[in-house]
C-alpha positions in Angstrom: 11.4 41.2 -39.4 13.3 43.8 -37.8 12.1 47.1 -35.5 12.8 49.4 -38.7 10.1 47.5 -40.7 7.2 48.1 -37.8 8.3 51.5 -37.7 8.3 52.0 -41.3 4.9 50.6 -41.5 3.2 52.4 -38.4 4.7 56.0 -40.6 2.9 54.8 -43.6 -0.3 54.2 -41.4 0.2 57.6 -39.6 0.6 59.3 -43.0 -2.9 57.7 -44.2 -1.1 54.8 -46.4 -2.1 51.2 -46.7 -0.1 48.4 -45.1 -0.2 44.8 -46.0 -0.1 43.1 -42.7 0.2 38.9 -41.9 -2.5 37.7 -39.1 -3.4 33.7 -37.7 -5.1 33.7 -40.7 -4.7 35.5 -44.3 -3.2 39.1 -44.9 -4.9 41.9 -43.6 -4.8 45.6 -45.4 -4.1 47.9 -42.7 -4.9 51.9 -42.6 -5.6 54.0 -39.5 -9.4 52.4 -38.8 -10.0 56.4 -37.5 -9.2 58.3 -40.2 -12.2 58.8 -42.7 -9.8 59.2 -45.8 -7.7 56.4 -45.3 -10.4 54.0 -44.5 -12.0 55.5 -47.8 -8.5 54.3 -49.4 -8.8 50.7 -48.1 -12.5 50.4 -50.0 -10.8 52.0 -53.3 -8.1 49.6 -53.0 -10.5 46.9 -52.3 -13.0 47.5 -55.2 -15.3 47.3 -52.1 -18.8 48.0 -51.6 -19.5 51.3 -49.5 -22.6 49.4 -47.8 -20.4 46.5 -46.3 -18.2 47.5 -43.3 -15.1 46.5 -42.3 -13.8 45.4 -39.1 -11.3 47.7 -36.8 -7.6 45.5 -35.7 -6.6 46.5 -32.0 -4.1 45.5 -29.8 -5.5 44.7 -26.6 -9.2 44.7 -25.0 -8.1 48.3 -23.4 -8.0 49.8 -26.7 -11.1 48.2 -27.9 -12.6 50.3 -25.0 -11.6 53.4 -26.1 -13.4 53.1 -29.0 -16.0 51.1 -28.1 -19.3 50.8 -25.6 -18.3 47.0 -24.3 -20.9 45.3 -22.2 -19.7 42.5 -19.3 -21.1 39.9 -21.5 -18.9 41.1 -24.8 -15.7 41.1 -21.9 -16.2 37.9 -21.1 -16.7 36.8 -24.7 -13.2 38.5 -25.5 -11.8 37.4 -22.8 -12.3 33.9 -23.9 -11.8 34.4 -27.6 -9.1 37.1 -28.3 -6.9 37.2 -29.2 -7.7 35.1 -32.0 -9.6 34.2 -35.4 -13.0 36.0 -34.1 -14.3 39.4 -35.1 -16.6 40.6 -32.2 -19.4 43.3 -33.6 -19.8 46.2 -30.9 -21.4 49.1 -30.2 -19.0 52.1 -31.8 -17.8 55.1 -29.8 -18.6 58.3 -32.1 -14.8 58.5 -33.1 -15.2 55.5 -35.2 -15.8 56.4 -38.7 -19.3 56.0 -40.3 -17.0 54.9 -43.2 -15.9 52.1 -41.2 -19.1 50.8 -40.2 -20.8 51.9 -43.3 -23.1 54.0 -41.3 -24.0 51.4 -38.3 -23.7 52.0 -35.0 -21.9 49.2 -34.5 -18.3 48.0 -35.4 -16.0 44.5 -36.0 -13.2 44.1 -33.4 -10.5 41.9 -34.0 -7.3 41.3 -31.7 -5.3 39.4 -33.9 -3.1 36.5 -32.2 -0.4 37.1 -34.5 3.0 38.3 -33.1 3.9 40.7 -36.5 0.3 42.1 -36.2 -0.2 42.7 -32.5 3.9 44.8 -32.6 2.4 46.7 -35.7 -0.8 47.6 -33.6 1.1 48.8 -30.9 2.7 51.6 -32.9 -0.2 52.5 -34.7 -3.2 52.2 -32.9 -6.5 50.5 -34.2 -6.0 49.9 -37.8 -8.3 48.4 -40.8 -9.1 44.2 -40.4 -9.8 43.1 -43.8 -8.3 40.8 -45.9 -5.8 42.1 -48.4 -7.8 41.5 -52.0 -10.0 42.9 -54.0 -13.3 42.1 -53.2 -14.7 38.9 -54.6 -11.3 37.5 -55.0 -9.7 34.6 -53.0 -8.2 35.4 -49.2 -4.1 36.0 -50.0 -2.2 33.7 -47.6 1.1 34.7 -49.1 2.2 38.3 -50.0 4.0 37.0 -53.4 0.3 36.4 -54.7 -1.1 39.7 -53.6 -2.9 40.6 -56.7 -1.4 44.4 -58.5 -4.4 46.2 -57.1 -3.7 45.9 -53.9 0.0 45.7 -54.2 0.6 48.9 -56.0 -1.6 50.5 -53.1 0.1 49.6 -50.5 3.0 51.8 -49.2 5.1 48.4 -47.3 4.2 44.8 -47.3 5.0 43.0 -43.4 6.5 39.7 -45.0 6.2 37.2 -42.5 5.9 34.2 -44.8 3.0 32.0 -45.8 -0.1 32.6 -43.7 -2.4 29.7 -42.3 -5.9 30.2 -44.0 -9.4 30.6 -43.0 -11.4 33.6 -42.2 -12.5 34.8 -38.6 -15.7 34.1 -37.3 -17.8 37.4 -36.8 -20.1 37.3 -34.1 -22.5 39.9 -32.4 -22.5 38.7 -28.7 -25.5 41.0 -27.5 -27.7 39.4 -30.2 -26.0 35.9 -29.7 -25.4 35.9 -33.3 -22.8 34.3 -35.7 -22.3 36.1 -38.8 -20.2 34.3 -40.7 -18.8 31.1 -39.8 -14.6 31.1 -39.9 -12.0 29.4 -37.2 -13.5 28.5 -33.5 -16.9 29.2 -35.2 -18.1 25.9 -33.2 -16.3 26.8 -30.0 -18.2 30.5 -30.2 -21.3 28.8 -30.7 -21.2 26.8 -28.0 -20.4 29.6 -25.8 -23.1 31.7 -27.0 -25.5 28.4 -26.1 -24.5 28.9 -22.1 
């Protein structure tokens, strides 16, 4: 994957497009997490319910504190954790969308430890963490099977080959709470035990 291909990509985002995006686990469908209209995009490409949020992909634990209220414990958690399969849910700055978080004060972060998704996040800033299918449909590990939906929604495809599998684990740190059960989900909650 050459420079011209993240660059391509990060214009799409900037320009409110959809990206299809590899992570350590399935295919993500990226669009600039804080822009109202292109998160709105992601759910119409998705078939997705307005009342379910979706998580926000950032680079680096700095970033996530830009947007985010982070307490010590949640730093330590991430500093443990991400990058990596885990979604962390935290309190959300105002300039996350209420789209996003359909209406919650609160918001999914996810540093992905993927090489192609951490160089695409740092030309674009936090982007949308979801998988890249429409809703109620299997996880796409490789972009060949990315159903039409999706495909014909997305302005570039990052092709980095077959993904692993597996969904994050989403975990809420201040209420000790696992979410949904994905990679490391027995290493979180043993952390969450101490």
């Amino acid at each position: 994957m050459s420079e011209f291909d993240f660059v391509r990509a990060a214009d799409a985002i900037s320009n409110g497009e959809l990206v299809v995006y590899p992570t350590e686990t399935v295919y993500g469908l990226g669009a600039d997490a804080l822009d109202a209209d292109a998160v709105e995009e992601v759910f119409d490409a998705k078939d997705r319910d307005r009342s379910k949020p979706v998580s926000m992909a950032v680079a680096d634990v700095e970033t996530a504190a830009e947007y985010t209220t982070l307490t010590d414990r949640e730093r330590a958690f991430i500093a443990e954790f991400l990058p990596g399969p885990v979604t962390v849910v935290v309190e959300a700055k105002q300039a996350v969308p209420d789209g996003l978080t359909a209406g919650r004060d609160r918001v999914g972060i996810r540093i992905p430890a993927h090489d192609a998704a951490l160089e695409l996040l740092t030309h674009t800033g936090p982007i949308t963490a979801t998988s890249a299918n429409v809703s109620g449909t299997g996880s796409v590990r490789d972009p060949d099977n990315l159903g039409a939906r999706v495909r014909e929604r997305a302005a570039v495809v990052l092709d980095t080959g077959p993904a692993p599998g597996g969904g994050s684990t989403v975990v809420d740190v201040s209420a000790g709470k696992i979410h949904r059960r994905g990679k490391e989900a027995d290493a979180v909650a043993e952390w969450l035990s101490e």
